[in-house]
Structure formats: C-alpha cells, structure tokens
C-alpha positions as CSV (number, residue, x, y, z in Angstrom):
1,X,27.6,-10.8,-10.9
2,X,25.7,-10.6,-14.3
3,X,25.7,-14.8,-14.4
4,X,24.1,-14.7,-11.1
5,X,21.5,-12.4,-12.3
6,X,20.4,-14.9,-15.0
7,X,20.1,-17.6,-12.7
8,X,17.6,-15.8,-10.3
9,X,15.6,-15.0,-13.7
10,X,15.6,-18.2,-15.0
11,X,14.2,-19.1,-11.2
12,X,11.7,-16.7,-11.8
13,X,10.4,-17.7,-15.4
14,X,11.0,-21.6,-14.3
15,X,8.6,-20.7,-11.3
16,X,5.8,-18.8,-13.1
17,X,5.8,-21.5,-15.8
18,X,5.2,-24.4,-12.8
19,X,2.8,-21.8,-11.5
20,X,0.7,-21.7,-14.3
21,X,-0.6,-26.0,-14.8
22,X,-1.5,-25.2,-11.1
23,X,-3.9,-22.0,-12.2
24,X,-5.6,-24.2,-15.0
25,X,-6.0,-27.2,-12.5
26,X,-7.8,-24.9,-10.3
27,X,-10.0,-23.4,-13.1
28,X,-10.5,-26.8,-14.2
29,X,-11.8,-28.2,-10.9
30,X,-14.2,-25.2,-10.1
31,X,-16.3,-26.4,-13.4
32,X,-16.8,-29.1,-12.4
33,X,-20.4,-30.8,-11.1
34,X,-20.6,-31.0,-7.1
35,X,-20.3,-34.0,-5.7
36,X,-22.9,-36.4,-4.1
37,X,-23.1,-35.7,-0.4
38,X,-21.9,-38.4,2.0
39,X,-24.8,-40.6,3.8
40,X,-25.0,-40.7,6.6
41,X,-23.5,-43.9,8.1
42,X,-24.5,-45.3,11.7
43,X,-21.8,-44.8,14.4
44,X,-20.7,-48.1,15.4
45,X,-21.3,-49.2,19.3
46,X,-19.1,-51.3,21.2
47,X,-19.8,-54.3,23.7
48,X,-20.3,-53.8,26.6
49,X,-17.4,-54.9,28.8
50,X,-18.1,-58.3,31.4
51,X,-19.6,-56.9,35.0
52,X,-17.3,-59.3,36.2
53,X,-14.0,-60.7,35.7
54,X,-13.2,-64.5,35.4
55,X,-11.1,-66.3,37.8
56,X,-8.4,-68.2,36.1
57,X,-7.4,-71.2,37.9
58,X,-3.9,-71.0,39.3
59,X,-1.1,-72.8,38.0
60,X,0.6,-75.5,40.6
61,X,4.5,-75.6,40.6
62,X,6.8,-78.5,41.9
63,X,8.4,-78.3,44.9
64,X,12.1,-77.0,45.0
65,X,14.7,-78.5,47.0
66,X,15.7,-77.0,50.3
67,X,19.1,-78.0,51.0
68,X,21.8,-78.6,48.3
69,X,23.6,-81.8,47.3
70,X,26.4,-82.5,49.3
71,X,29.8,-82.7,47.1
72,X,32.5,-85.5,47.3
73,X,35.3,-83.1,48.9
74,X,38.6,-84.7,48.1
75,X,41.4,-84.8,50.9
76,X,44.5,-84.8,49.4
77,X,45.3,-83.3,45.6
78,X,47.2,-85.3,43.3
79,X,50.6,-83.5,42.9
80,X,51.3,-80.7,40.3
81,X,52.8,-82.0,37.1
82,X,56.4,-80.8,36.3
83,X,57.0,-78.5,33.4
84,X,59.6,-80.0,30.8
85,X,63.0,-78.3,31.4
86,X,63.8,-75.9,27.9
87,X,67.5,-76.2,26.5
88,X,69.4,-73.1,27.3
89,X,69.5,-70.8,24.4
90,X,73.2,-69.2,23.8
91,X,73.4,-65.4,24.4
92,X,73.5,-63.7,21.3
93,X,77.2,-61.0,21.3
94,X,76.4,-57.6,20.1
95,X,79.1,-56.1,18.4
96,X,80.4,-52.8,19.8
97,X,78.7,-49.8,18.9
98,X,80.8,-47.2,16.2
99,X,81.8,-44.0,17.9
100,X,80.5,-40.6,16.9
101,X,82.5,-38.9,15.0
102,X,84.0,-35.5,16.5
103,X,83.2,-31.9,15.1
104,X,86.3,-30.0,14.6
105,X,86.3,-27.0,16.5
106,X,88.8,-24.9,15.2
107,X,87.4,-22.8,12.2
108,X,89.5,-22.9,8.7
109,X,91.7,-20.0,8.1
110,X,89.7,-18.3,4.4
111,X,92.9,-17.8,2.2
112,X,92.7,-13.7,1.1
113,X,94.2,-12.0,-2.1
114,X,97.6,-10.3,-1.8
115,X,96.1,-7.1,-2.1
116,X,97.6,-5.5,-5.5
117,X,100.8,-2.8,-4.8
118,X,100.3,1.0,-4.3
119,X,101.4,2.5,-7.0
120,X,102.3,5.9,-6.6
C-alpha cells in the first residue's frame, strides 16, 4: 500500500512539473506585440453554369446477329475406349488375433499367524 502511495505522488509532482513550461508559455505569449489584422481578401465568384446543355452525338454500334450458327451435330460417337485390365493383387492373410487373457476370479486365501498359545 505505502509503494502505491508513492507512485500517485510521483504522478502528482511529474504533473505539476509538466504543468509549469505550460504557465510560462502562456505568460510568455500575453507579452507579446498583437498581430497585424488580416485584409480583407475578395470572396471568389464562380462561373456561371451553361443555360443550356450540349448534345453529344450518339455513338452507332454494329449490328448483332439474330440467329446462331448452326453446329455440325455428329450421328454416331466413336466407341468408348477400353480401360487396360490391372493384374490381380494377392490377398494379404492376417494372422489370428491373440486372445485376452482371463481375470481369475477366485480371490487368494491371505496366510494368518498361528495366533501365540494361552498361557494360563
């Protein structure tokens, strides 16, 4: 907590330190001489626009054909070709899966101490 104390009061002192090149610009620019007024410039006009518009002449485009080419429509197709015969490939044997082995189910018998004699 104390380490964040110091870092908001070196904000503050880093602040009023910036704060103060702005206080001595400002002094510094209210002794100075006023400026020279602006003159006054004319406001420009602009042409008038053309009472009326041009015609431009209209392009001409070549005529477009009305009815298609015909195609030469063929009567008969040539045959299909034949796909080349593949050799047979042999069958690959898969050799035979390993059985599971089986969980016994008949629990161990825990070998006990003789339990020591009574002595009377």
């Amino acid at each position: 907590m104390a380490s964040f104390n110091y870092i908001i009061l070196a904000f503050f002192v880093a602040i009023s330190f910036s704060c103060m090149d702005v206080g001595i610009a400002a002094r510094h620019l209210l002794q100075l001489p006023p400026l020279p007024s602006m003159p006054n410039l004319p406001k420009p006009t602009l042409p008038p626009l053309p009472s009326n518009i041009p015609t431009l002449p209209q392009p001409t485009l070549p005529n477009l054909p009305t009815t298609q080419p015909s195609l030469p429509n063929p009567t008969s197709l040539p045959p299909l070709p034949s796909l080349p015969t593949m050799p047979a490939v042999p069958k690959a044997t898969l050799p035979p899966l390993p059985s599971m082995p089986s969980i016994p189910t008949t629990i161990p018998s825990i070998p006990f101490f003789s339990p020591p004699p009574a002595g009377n």
